[in-house]
C-alpha positions in Angstrom: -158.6 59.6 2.3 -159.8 57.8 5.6 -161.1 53.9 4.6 -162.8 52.7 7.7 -164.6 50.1 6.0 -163.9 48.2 2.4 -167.9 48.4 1.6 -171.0 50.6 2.2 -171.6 52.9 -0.6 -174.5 51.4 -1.6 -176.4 51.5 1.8 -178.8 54.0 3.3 -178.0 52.9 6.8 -175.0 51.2 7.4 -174.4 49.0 11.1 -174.2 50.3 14.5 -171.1 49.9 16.7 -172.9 47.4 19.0 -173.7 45.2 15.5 -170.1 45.6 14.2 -169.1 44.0 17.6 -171.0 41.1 16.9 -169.9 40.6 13.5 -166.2 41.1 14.2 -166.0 39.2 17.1 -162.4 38.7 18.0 -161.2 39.6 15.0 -159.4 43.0 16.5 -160.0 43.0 19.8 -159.2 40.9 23.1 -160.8 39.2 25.6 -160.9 40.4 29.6 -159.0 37.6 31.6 -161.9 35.4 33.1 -161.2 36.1 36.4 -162.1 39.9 36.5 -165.5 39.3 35.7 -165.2 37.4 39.4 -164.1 40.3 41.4 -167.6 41.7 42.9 -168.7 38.3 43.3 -165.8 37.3 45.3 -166.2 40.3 47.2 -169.4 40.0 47.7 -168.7 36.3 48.6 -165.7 37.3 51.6 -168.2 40.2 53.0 -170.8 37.5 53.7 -167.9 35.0 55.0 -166.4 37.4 57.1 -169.6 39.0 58.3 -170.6 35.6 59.4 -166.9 34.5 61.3 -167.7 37.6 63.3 -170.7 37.2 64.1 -169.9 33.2 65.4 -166.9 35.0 67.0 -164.5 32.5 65.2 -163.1 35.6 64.5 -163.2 38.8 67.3 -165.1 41.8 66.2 -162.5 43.8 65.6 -160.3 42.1 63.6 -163.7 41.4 61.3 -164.2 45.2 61.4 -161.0 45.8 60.1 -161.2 43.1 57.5 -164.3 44.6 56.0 -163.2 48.0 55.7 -160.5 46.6 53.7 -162.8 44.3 51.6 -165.3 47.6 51.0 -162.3 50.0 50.1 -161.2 47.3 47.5 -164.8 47.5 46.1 -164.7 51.1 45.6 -161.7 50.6 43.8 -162.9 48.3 41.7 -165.8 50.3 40.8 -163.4 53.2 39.6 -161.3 50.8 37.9 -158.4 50.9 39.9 -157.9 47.9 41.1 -156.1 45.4 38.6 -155.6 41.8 38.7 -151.7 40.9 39.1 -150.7 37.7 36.7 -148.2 36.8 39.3 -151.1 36.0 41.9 -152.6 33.5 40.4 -156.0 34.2 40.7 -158.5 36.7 41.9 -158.9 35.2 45.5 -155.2 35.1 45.8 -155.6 38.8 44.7 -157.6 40.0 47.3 -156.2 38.5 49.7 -152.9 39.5 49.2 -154.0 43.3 48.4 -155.7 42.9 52.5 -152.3 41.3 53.4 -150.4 44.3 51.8 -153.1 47.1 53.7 -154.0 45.6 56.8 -150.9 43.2 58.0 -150.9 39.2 58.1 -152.5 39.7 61.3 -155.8 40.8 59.5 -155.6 40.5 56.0 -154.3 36.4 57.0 -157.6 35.5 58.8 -160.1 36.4 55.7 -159.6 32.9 54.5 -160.9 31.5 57.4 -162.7 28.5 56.9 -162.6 28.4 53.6 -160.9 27.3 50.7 -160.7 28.2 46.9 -162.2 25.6 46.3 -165.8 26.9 47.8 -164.7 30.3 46.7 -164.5 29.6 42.9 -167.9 27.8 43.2 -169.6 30.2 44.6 -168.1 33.1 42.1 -169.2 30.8 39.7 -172.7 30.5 40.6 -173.2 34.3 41.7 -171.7 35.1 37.8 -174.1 32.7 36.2 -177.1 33.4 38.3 -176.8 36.7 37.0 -175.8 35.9 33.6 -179.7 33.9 33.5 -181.6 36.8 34.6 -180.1 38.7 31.7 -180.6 35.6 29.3 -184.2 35.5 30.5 -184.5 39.4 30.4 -183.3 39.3 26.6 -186.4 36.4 25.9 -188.6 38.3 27.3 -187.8 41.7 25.0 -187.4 39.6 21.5 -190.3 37.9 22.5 -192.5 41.0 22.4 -191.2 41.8 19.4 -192.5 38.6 17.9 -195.9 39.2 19.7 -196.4 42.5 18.3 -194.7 42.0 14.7 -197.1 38.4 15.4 -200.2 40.8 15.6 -199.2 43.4 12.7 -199.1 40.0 10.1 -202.1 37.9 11.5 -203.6 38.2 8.1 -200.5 38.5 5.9 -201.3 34.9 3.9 -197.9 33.3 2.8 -196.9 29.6 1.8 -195.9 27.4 4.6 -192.8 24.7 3.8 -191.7 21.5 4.6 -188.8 20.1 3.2 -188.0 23.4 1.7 -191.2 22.9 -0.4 -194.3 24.5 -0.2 -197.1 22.4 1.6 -200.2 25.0 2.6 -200.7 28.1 3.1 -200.1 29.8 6.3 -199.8 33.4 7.8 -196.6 35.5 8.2 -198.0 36.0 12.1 -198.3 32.8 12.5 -195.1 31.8 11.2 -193.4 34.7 14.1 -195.9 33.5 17.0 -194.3 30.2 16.3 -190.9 31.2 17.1 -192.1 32.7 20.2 -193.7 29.5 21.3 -190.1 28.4 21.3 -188.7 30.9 22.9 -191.2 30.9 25.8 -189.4 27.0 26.1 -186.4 28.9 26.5 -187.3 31.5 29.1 -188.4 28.4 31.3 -184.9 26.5 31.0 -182.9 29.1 32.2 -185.1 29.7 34.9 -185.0 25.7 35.9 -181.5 26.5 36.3 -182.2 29.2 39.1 -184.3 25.9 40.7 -181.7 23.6 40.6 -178.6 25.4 41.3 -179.7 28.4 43.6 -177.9 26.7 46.7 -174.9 28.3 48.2 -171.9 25.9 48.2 -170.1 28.4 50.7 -168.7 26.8 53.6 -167.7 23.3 51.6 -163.8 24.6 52.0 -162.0 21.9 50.0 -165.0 19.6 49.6 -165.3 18.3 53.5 -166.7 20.8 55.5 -164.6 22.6 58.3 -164.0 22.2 62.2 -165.5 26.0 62.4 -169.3 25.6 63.1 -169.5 27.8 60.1 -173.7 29.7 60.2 -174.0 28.5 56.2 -177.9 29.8 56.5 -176.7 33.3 57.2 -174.1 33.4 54.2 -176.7 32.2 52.0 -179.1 34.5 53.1 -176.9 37.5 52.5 -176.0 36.0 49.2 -179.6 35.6 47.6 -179.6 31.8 47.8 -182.5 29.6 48.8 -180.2 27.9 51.2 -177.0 26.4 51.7 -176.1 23.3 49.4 -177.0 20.2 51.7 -174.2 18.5 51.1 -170.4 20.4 50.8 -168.5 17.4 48.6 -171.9 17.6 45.6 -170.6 21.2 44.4 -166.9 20.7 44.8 -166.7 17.9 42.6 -169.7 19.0 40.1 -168.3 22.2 39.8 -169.2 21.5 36.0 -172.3 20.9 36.2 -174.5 24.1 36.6 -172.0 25.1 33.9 -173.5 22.5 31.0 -176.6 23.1 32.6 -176.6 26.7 31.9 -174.6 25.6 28.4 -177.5 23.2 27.0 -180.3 26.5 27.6 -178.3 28.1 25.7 -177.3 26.1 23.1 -181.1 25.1 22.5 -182.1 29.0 22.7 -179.4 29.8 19.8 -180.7 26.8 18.0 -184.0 28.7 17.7 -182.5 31.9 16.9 -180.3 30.2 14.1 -183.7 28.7 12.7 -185.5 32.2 12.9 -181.9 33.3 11.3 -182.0 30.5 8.1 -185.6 31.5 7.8 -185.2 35.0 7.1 -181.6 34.5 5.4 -183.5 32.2 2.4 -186.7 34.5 2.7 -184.8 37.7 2.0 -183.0 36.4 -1.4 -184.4 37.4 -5.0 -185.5 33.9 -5.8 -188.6 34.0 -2.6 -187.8 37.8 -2.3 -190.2 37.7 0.5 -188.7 39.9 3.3 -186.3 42.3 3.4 -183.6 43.2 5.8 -182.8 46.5 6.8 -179.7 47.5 5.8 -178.0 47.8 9.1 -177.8 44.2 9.4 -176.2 43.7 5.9 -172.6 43.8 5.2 -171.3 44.7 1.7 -168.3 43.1 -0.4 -164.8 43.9 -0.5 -165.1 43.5 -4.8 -168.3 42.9 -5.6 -170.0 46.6 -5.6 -173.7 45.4 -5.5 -173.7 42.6 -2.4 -175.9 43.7 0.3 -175.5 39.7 2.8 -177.1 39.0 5.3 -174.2 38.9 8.0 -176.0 39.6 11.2 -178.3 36.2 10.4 -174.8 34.0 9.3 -173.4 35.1 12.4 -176.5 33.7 14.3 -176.0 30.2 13.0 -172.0 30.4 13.5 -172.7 31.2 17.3 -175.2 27.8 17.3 -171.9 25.8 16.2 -170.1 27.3 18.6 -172.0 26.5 21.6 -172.4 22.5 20.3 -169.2 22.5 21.1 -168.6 24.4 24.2 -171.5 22.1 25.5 -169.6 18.8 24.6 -166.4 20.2 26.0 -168.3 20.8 29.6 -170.1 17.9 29.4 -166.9 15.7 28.8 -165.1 17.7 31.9 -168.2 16.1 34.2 -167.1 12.6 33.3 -165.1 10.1 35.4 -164.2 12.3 38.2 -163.1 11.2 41.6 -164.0 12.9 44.6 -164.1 15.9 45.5 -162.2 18.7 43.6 -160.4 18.0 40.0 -158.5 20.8 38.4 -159.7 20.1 35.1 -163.3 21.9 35.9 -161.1 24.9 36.1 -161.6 24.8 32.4 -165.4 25.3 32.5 -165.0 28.6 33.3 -163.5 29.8 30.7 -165.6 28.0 27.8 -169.1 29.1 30.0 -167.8 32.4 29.9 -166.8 32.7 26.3 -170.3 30.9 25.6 -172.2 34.0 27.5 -170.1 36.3 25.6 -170.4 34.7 22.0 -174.1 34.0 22.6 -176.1 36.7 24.8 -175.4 39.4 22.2 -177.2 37.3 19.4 -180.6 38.1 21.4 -180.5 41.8 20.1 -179.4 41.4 17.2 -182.7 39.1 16.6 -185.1 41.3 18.2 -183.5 44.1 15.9 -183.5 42.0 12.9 -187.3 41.3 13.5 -188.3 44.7 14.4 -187.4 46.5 11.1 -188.2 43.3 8.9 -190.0 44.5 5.5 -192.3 41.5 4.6 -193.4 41.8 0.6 -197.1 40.9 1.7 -198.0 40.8 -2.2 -195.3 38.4 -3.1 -196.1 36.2 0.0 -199.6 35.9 -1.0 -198.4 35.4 -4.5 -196.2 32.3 -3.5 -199.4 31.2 -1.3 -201.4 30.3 -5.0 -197.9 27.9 -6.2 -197.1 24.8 -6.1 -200.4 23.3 -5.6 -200.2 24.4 -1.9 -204.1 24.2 -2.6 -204.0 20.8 -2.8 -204.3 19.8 0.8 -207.2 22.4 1.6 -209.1 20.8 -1.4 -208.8 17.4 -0.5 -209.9 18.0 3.3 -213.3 20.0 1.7 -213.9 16.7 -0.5 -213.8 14.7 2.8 -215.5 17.1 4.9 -218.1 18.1 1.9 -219.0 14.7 0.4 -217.6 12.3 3.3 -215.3 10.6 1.1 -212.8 8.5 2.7 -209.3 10.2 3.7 -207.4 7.7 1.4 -209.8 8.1 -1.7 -209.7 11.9 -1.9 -206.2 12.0 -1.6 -205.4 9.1 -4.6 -208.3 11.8 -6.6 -206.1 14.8 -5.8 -202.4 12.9 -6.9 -204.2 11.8 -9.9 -205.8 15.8 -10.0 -202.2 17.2 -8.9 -200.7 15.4 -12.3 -203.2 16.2 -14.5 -203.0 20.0 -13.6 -199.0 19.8 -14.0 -199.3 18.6 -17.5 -201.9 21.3 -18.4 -198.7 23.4 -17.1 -200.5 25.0 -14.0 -199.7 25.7 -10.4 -202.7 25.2 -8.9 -205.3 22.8 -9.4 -208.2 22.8 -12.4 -211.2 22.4 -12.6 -210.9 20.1 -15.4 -208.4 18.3 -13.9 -210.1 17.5 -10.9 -213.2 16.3 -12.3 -211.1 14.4 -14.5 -209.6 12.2 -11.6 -212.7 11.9 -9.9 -214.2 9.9 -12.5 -211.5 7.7 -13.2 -211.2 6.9 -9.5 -215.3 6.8 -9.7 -216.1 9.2 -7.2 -219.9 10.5 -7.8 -219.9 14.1 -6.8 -221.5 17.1 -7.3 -218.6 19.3 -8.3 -219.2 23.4 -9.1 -216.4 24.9 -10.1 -217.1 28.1 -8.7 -216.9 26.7 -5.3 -213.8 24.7 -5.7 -212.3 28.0 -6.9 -213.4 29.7 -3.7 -212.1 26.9 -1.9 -208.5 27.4 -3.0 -208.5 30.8 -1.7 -206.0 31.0 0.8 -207.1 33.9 2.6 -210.9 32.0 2.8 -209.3 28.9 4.3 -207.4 30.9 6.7 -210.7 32.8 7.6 -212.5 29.4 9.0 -212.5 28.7 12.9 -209.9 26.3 12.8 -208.4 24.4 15.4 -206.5 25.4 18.7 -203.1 26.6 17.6 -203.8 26.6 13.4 -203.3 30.0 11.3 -206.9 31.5 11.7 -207.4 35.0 13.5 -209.5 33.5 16.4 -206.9 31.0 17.2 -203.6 34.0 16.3 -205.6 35.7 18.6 -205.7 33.1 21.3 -202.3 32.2 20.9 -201.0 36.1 21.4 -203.5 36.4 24.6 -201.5 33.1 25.8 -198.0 34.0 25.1 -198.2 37.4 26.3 -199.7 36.5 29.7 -196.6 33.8 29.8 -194.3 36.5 29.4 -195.9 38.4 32.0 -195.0 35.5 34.3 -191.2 35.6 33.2 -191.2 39.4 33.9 -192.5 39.2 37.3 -190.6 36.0 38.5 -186.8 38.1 36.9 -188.2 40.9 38.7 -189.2 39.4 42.2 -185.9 37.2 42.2 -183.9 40.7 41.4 -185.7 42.8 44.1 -184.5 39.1 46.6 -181.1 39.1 46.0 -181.0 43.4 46.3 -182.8 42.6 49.7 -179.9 40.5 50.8 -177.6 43.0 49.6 -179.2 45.6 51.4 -179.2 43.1 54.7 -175.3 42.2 54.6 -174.7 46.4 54.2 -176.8 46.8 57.0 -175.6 44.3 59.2 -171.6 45.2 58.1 -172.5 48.6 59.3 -173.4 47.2 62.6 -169.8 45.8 63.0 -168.2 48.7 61.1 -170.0 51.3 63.0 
């Protein structure tokens, strides 16, 4: 007998590989080192750099031409996995430099460091990994976010309780309730891409944080790199080498913060006690004793990832204090929590738009926990301002007083009775029917009425999808111009290699 798993037998559909991953995390398997993830970028990064020394004829054609064919053969073994990072180098610009050292001679390989310094290098790696790492960030908004548009439309009219203080308060719409998360999410979306605004500069050409004596062409190096333009001043990314880091870090951190709400939501919505929702079983886990658990392990991990990144974002924003000039070694250190951040956290996008998309709600019970706990109060106190002009203040001491009355009588709701009770003891002179206050505290009839901009009626759920939708539309189109950018300057620095190459 094979035992691949210590639970399941009571599940129709038990988790994917890809949701196993997440919920495992490194519990049986390892990490890449952090500086393999570099390797295109830093090859990438010496193409433009040498490419450029060329063309400036700081260094002559043909020892450039010899320089890239080395740096393009080193690609392609990359890209079949055969080229391995060696421990004893250090790092992956020692690496690659050494491997053009071993092929082409000191004569060559020796000059690709030209004018630069690792320094520059490891920045611009850096920004070239996270740059790419927001696109995908933005990308995986964008998806889970038209989940929650469409899943937004589906429930526009499924009536359920709304909460604060874990308490019911008035009656809302499931729709609503999903549109709302997506609101947040659109927040999201426009972080990460403020990032792209602030840090889109190329800090190539900085060397150790001074410059160079080379009259280095850093528009040209930009240009073939994607960047809006070269960083203005070569010491600011040296020595804030941390900073798109916690910048990137704090997105992040507030994106998983909504995802952990959605997460907490669904988690207490899905228990017997508001048995509202149900998970689908591919993001439950069973017990190891207890025959009949089905948790909800996808959501815990969720909120374990928001911890996480709390603390990855104190720990780079404490290696930005108090530095002096130029480079500090301890930023090295922010790569490795910002890249164990984008692992631990880009995942959790999926597994949220997954989550939502097979979501079961229990529309029946939803509307039945709509009717409790006097979450008709409210509603019935606005119609006795709105209806008989009462003062705000008044019609809220008649529905406390009504509120107790109706509690005694061992209701939910409140009666009739009850009401007209408390209006004469606060004397209050209304015409009350009772067939129209019972009306009134119909949830689905309050819902019904043109509300306000943003409130739970279909005109405004309707409004607010039209909205969001377009807004995605606008994320979509900027990820896709700023993708088809950077390909261009890919496409420009193979062209002009081939000019030297040829």
């Amino acid at each position: 007998m094979k035992i691949d798993k210590l639970w399941g037998g009571r599940f129709e559909e038990m988790p994917s590989e890809k949701i196993i991953d997440f919920l495992s995390g490194r519990d049986v398997k390892a990490l890449p080192p952090s500086d393999e993830r570099l390797i295109p970028y830093d090859l990438w990064g010496s193409r433009a750099h040498v490419l450029m020394l060329s063309r400036r004829s700081i260094l002559p054609v043909q020892d450039g031409r010899k320089i890239l064919k080395g740096l393009r053969q080193l690609q392609s073994l990359h890209q079949l996995g055969k080229f391995k990072l060696d421990p004893a180098k250090e790092d992956v610009h020692s690496n690659i430099e050494s491997y053009l050292i071993e092929q082409l001679g000191i004569d060559y390989g020796g000059k690709v460091h030209t004018g630069r310094s690792r320094n520059d290098q490891i920045v611009l790696d850096m920004r070239l990994y996270l740059r790419d790492q927001v696109f995908e960030f933005v990308e995986g908004l964008i998806s889970l976010t038209e989940i929650l548009l469409e899943k937004g439309k589906q429930y526009r009219s499924t009536v359920m309780p709304g909460y604060t203080h874990h308490q019911h308060a008035v009656p809302t719409t499931f729709g609503h309730l999903l549109l709302s998360f997506a609101e947040a999410l659109q927040r999201d979306s426009r972080r990460f891409v403020h990032w792209f605004d602030l840090f889109n500069r190329s800090p190539l050409g900085g060397a150790a944080g001074y410059g160079t004596s080379f009259n280095l062409d850093r528009e040209l190096t930009s240009k073939l790199l994607g960047f809006d333009g070269p960083a203005e001043n070569v010491t600011d990314p040296i020595t804030q080498r941390w900073e798109p880091e916690i910048e990137l870090s704090y997105a992040i951190a507030v994106m998983l913060d909504h995802l952990s709400t959605m997460a907490q939501t669904f988690i207490l919505f899905s228990t017997r006690e508001f048995n509202m929702v149900r998970l689908a079983d591919r993001h439950c886990s069973g017990s190891s004793i207890m025959p009949q658990k089905r948790n909800p392990c996808s959501l815990e991990v969720v909120k374990a990832k928001a911890s996480f990144a709390h603390g990855v974002m104190m720990s780079l924003l404490s290696s930005g204090k108090a530095l002096f000039m130029g480079y500090n070694r301890d930023t090295q250190w922010t790569k490795y929590w910002v890249m164990d951040l984008v692992d631990e956290s880009k995942p959790a996008l999926f597994v949220i738009e997954d989550v939502v998309r097979l979501l079961q709600p229990n529309e029946a019970q939803m509307l039945e926990r709509a009717k409790e706990e006097f979450s008709d109060a409210t509603p019935l106190m606005e119609w006795l301002v709105r209806t008989f002009k009462l003062p705000l203040r008044k019609a809220k001491g008649v529905m406390e007083k009504a509120v107790k009355y109706s509690e005694r009588e061992g209701r939910d709701s409140v009666s009739y009775g009850s009401l007209k009770r408390a209006l004469e003891e606060m004397k209050v002179r209304i015409l009350l029917r009772e067939q129209e206050m019972e009306e009134i505290q119909e949830p689905a009839r309050l819902l019904a009425r043109d509300l306000s901009i943003g409130a739970p009626s279909e005109k405004r759920i309707k409004e607010n999808i039209l909205s969001l939708r377009e807004r995605n539309k606008a994320n979509r189109r900027w990820v896709v111009g700023e993708r088809k950018r950077i390909e261009k300057a890919k496409a420009l620095l193979l062209k002009m290699e081939k000019q030297v190459v040829a």
